[in-house]
C-alpha positions in Angstrom: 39.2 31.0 92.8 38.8 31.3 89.1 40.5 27.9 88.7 38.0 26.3 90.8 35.2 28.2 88.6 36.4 27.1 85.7 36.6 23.2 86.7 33.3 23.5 88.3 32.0 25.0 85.2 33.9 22.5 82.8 32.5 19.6 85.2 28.8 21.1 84.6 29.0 21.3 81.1 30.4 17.3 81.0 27.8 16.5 83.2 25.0 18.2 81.2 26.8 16.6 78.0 27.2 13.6 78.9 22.7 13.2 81.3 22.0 14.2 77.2 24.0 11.2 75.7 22.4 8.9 77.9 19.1 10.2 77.7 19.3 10.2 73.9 20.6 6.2 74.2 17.5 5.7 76.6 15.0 7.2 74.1 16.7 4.9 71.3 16.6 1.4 73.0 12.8 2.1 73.9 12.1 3.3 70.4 14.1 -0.3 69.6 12.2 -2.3 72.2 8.8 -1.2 70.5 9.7 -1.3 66.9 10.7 -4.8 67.6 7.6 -5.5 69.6 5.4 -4.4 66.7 7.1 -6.7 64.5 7.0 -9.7 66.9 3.0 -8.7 66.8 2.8 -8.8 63.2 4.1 -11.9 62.9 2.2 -13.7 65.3 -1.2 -11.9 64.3 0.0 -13.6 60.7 0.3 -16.8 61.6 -4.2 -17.0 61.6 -4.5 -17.8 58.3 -8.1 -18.9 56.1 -9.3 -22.6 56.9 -8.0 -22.3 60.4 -10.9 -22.1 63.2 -12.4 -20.1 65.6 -10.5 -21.9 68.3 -7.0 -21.4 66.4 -7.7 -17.5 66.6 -8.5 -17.5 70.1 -5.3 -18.4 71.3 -4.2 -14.8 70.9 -7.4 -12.7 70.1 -10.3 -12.2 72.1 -13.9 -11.0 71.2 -14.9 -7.9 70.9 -18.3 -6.2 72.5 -20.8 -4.6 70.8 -23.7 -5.1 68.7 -22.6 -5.6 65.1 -21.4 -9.2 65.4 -22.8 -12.5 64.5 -21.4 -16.1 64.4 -20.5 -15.6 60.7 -18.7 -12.1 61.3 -16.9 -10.3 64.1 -14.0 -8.2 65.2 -11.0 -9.3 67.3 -8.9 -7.6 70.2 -5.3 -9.0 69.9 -4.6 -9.8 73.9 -1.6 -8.2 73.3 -3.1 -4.8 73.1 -6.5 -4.3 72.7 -5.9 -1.2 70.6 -5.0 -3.6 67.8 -8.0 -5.4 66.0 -9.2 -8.2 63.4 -12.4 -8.6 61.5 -13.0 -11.9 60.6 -15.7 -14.4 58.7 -16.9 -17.4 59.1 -18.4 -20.4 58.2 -20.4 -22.6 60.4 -19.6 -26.4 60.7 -22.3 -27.4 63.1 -25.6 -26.6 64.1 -26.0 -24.1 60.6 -29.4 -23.0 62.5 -27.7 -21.5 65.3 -27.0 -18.2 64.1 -25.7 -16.6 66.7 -24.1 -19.0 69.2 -20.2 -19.4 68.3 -18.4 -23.0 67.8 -14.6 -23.6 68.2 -14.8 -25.5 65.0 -16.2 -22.6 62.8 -13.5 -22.1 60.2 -12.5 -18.6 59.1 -13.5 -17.7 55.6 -11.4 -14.4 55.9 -9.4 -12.1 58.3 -8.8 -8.8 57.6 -5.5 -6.6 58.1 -4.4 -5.8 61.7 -5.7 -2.2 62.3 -5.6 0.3 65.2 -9.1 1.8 66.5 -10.0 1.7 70.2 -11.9 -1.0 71.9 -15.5 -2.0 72.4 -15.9 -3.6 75.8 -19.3 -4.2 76.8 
């Protein structure tokens, strides 16, 4: 009886051992997986650059709500995540009285850092 115990109790604690190894492994390869998905982010948010339009930054932000934006300034949502944001200027190639309708053409005078904050959806 005490033999049985005591390979029941070994086969417990390599159980218990071995749920923690993986579990550990688990929490590593998603700690991996996002580290390299923030990287992948970063480089892609950087590839908007000054002199590059509205239409360019598009393809992987999107407008933000609110009331504190014009056709010469504005913050992004990377579609990514919307957690992650842009603020970006421009300057107006057409129609210069419009002041608040957008163009594709406009062409970004600057673009901030990526930054976390939480979204403004209107």
């Amino acid at each position: 009886m005490r033999t049985i115990l005591s390979l029941v109790s070994a086969l417990i604690f390599m159980l218990v051992v071995s749920a923690a190894k993986l579990e550990g492994q688990r929490s590593k390869d998603t700690s991996m997986r996002h580290t390299e998905w923030v990287g992948n982010t970063i480089k892609e948010i950087q590839t908007i650059k000054v002199g590059m339009t509205r239409k360019d930054l598009l393809r992987i932000f999107m407008a933000e709500g609110g009331l504190g934006s014009s056709r010469s300034s504005r913050t992004y949502l990377y579609r990514g995540c919307p957690y992650i944001k842009v603020d970006v200027g421009f300057q107006a190639t057409q129609q210069l009285g419009e002041r608040f309708k957008e163009f594709s053409d406009d062409t970004i005078t600057s673009i901030s850092k990526p930054y976390l904050a939480n979204p403004t959806l209107d």
